[in-house]
C-alpha positions as CSV (number, residue, x, y, z in Angstrom):
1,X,113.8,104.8,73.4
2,X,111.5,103.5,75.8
3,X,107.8,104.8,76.0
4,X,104.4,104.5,77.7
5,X,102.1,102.0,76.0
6,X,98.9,101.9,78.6
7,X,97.8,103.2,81.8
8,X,95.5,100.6,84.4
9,X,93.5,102.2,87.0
10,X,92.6,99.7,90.2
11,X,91.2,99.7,93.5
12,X,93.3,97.8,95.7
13,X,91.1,96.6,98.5
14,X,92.7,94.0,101.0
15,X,89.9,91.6,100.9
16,X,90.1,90.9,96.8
17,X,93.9,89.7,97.6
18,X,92.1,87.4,100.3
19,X,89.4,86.3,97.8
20,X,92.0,85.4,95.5
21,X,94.5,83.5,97.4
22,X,91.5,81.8,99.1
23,X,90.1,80.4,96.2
24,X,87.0,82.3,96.3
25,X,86.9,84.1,93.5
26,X,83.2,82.6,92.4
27,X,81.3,83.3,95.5
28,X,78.0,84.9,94.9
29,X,79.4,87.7,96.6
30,X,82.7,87.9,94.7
31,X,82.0,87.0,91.6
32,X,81.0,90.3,90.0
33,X,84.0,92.5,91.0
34,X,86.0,89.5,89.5
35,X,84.1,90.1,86.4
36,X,84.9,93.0,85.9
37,X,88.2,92.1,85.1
38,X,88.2,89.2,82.7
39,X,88.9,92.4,80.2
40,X,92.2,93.7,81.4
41,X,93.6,89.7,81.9
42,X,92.7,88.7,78.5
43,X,94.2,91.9,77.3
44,X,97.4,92.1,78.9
45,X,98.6,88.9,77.2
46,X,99.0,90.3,74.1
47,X,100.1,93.4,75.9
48,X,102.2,92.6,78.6
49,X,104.4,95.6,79.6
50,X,108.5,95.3,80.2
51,X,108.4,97.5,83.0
52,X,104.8,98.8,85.1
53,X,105.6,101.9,87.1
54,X,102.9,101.1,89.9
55,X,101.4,104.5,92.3
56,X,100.3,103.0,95.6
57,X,100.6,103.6,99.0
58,X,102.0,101.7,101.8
59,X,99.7,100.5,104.7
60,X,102.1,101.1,107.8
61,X,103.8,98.0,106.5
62,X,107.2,98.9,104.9
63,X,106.7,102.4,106.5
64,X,105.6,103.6,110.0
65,X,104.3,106.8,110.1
66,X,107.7,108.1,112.1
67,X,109.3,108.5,108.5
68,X,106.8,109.4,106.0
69,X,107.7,110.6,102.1
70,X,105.7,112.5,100.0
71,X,106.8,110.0,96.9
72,X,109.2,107.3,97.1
73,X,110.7,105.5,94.4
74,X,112.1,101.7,94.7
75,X,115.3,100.9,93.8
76,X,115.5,97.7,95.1
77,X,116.5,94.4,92.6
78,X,113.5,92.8,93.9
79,X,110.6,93.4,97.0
80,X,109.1,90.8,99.0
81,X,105.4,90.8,99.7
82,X,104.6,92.3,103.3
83,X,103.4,91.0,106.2
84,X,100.6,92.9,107.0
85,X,99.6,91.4,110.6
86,X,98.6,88.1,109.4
87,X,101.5,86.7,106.9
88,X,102.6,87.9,103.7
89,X,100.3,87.1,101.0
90,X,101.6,83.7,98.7
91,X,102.2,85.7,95.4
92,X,105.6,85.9,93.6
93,X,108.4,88.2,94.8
94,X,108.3,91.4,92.7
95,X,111.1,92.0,90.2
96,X,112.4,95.5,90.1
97,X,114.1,97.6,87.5
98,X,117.3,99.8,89.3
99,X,118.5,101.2,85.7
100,X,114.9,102.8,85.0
101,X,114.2,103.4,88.5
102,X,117.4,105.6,88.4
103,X,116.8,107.6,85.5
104,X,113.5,108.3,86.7
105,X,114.5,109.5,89.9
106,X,117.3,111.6,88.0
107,X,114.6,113.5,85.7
108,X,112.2,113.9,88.6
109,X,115.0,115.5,90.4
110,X,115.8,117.9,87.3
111,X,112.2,118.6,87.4
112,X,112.2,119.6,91.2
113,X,110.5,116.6,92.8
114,X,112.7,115.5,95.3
115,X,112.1,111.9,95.3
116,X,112.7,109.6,97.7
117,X,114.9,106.5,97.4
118,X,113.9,103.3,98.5
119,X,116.5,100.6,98.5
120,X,115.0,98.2,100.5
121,X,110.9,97.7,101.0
122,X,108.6,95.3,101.1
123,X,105.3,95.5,99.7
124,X,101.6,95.1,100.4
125,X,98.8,94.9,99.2
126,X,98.7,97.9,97.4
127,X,101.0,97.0,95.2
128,X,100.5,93.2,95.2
129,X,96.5,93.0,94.5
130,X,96.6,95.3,91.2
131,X,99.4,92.2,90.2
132,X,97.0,89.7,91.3
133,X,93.8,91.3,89.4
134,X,95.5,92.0,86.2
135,X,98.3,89.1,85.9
136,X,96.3,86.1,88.1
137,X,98.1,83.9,90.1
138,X,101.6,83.0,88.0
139,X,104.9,81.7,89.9
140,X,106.3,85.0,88.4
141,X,105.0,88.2,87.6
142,X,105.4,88.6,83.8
143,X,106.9,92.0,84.0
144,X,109.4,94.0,86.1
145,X,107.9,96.5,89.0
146,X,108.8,99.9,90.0
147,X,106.9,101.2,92.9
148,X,106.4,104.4,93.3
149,X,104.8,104.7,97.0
150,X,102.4,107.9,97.7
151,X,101.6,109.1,100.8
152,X,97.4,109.1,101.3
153,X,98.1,108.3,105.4
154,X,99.0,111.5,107.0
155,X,98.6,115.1,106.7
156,X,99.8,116.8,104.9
157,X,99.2,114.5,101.2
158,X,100.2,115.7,98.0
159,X,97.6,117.8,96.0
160,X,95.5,116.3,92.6
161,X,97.8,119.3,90.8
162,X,101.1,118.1,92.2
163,X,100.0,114.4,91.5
164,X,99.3,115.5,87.9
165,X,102.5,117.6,87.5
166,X,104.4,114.2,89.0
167,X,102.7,111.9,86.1
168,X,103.4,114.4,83.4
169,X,107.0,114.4,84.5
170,X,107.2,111.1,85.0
171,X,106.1,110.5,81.2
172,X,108.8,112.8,80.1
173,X,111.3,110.8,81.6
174,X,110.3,107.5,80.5
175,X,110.3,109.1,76.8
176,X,113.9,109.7,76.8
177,X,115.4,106.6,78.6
178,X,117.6,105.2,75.9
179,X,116.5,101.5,76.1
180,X,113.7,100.2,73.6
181,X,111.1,98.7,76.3
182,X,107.6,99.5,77.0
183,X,106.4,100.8,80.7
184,X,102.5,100.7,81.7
185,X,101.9,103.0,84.7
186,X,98.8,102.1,86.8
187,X,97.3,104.1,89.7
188,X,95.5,102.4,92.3
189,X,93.9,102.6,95.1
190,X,90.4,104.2,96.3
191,X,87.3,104.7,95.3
192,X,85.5,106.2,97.8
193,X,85.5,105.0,101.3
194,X,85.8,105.6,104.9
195,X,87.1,103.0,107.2
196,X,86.9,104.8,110.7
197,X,84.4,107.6,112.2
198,X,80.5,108.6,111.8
199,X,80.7,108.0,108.0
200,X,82.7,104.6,108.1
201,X,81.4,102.8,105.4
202,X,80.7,105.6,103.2
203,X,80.5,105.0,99.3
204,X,79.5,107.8,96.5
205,X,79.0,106.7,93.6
206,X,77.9,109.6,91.9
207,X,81.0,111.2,92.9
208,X,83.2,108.0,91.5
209,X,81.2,107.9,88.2
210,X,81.6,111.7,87.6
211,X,85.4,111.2,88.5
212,X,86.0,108.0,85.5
213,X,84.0,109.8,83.2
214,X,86.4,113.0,83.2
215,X,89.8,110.7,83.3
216,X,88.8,110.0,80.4
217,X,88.2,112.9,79.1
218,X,90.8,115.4,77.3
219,X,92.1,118.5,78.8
220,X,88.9,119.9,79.8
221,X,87.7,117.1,81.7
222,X,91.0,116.5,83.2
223,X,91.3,120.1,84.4
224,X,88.4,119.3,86.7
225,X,90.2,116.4,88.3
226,X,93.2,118.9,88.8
227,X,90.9,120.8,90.9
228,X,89.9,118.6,93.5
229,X,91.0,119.6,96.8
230,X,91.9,117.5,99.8
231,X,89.0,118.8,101.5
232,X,86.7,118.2,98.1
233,X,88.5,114.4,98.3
234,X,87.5,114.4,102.2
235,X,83.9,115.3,102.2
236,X,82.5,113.8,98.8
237,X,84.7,110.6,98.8
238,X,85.5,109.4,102.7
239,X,88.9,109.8,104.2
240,X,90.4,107.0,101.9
241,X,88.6,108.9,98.5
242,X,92.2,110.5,98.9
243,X,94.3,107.6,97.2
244,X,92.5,108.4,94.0
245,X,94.9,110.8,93.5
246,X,97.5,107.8,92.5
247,X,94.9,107.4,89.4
248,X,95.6,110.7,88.5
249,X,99.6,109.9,88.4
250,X,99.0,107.1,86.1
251,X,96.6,109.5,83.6
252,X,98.7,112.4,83.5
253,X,101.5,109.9,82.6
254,X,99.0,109.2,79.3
255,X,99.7,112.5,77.8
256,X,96.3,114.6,77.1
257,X,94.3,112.1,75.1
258,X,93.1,108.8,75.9
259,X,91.2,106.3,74.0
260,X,90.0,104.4,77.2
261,X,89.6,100.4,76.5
262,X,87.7,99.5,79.0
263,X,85.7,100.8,82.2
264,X,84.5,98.8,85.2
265,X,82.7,99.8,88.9
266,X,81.0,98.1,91.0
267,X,79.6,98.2,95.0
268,X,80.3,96.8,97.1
269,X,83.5,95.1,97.6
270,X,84.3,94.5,101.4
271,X,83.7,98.2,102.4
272,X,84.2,100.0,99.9
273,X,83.6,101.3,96.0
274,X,85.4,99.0,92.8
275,X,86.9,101.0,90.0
276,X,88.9,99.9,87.3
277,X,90.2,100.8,83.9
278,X,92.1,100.3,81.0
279,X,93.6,103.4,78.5
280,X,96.1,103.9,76.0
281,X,97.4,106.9,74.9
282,X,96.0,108.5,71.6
283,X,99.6,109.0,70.7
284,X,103.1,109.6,71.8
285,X,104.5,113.1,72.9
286,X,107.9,112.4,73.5
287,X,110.6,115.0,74.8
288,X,113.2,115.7,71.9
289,X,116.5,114.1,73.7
290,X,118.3,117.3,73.4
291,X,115.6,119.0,75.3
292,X,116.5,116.3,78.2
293,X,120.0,117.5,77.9
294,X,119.6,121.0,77.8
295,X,117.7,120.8,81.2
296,X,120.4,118.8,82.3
297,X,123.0,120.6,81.2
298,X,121.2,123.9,83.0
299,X,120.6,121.7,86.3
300,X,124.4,120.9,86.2
């Protein structure tokens, strides 16, 4: 059966894909963000998922704010990189997986999340940069992509709780798809910023580091994470402090305990905060198959 092996948590800011396909990843200015992730890319090749079920949200470039999900799901074969106003970014189509892309959306379903199903989308740079920072610049990615879009762009956005709730049944799904491959989930976006308004440019760090320290934490620290309103996200993290709910996706996914493998933050980075890191899950709490059943059977 297939299970979760590792969860990465990235901001995805616009300006590090730029960096990267510019060739400037050793600027004076650049350089430490990019060391802060010389970890995860010597890690990953000795971990290198089958599948990465990856939590971002779209820029208005796949979709325009007159259809707008809560969570969508791809289902695509494969998603072509965006173009986001000034050409798609030169990195490697993105491979999809339709047979676990399915199931999840069948379990999430069972579990009362009505997901939405995406069989055709291209994607940005919230999906592409997290590739490009973990996997560098291949011809292919290394691993096949789900994305799993999250709407931080208009009111109303889906709660820290709900986010949880979604990780936690997202785990239980992979654990009882019959094939034996190993999924990462990641969660990216944020820290805190503010691109627009009185408070554009805004960075907290003390609210950033307080948020890392708890994901990863166990239960008790977690609980505080569940806690944080919209409002909370609003006023201590700028209007974009919002997409760190997409972390909390990928943690929840972990199962309570974490040993956490590595931790990075830096500012600044364009205009906003750099957070990354790397956990694995202290062990595997994986739904009995007949469980699965039984709900299904009760769905049915």
């Amino acid at each position: 059966m297939a299970r979760i092996t590792a969860g990465i948590g990235t901001s995805h800011v616009p300006a590090i894909g730029a960096a990267i396909d510019l060739g400037r990843t050793a600027d004076d200015y650049w350089a430490p963000v990019f060391a802060g992730y010389e970890f995860v890319k010597a890690w990953v090749k000795d971990n290198t998922p089958d599948v990465v079920i990856l939590c971002y949200n779209d820029h208005a470039s796949a979709m325009m704010l007159d259809i707008v999900p809560t969570f969508a799901i791809g289902f695509a074969e494969e998603f072509e990189p965006a173009d986001e106003g000034w050409g798609p970014r030169p990195v490697p189509t993105v491979i999809g997986h339709p047979d676990l892309a399915g199931h999840i959306a069948e379990q999430l379903v069972i579990d009362e999340f009505d997901i939405t199903i995406m069989n055709d989308i291209a994607v940005d740079h919230g999906l592409t940069v997290p590739l490009s920072l973990v996997f560098g610049q291949p011809e292919e990615w290394p691993c096949k992509v789900i994305p799993l879009a999250v709407n931080v762009t208009q009111f109303p956005t889906p709660s820290a709780e709900r986010c949880w709730k979604l990780g936690e049944a997202i785990r239980d799904a992979v654990e009882c798809y019959p094939e034996d491959i190993e999924v990462q989930v990641w969660g990216t976006g944020g820290m805190s910023h503010q691109l627009q308004g009185p408070r554009a440019g805004l960075i907290a760090p003390e609210f950033d580091n307080a948020f890392l320290e708890r994901l990863a934490a166990g239960p008790d620290g977690t609980s505080e994470l569940r806690g944080i309103t919209r409002l909370d996200f609003l006023r201590e993290a700028g209007t974009e402090g919002i997409e760190l709910i997409m972390w909390l996706i990928m943690r929840a996914a972990m199962g309570p305990n974490v040993d956490e493998l590595h931790r990075f933050y830096h500012v600044p980075a364009s205009n906003t905060a750099v957070g990354h890191v790397v956990m694995k899950p202290k062990a595997q709490f994986r739904h009995k198959l007949g469980e699965v059943e039984a709900r299904k059977a009760t769905a049915a």
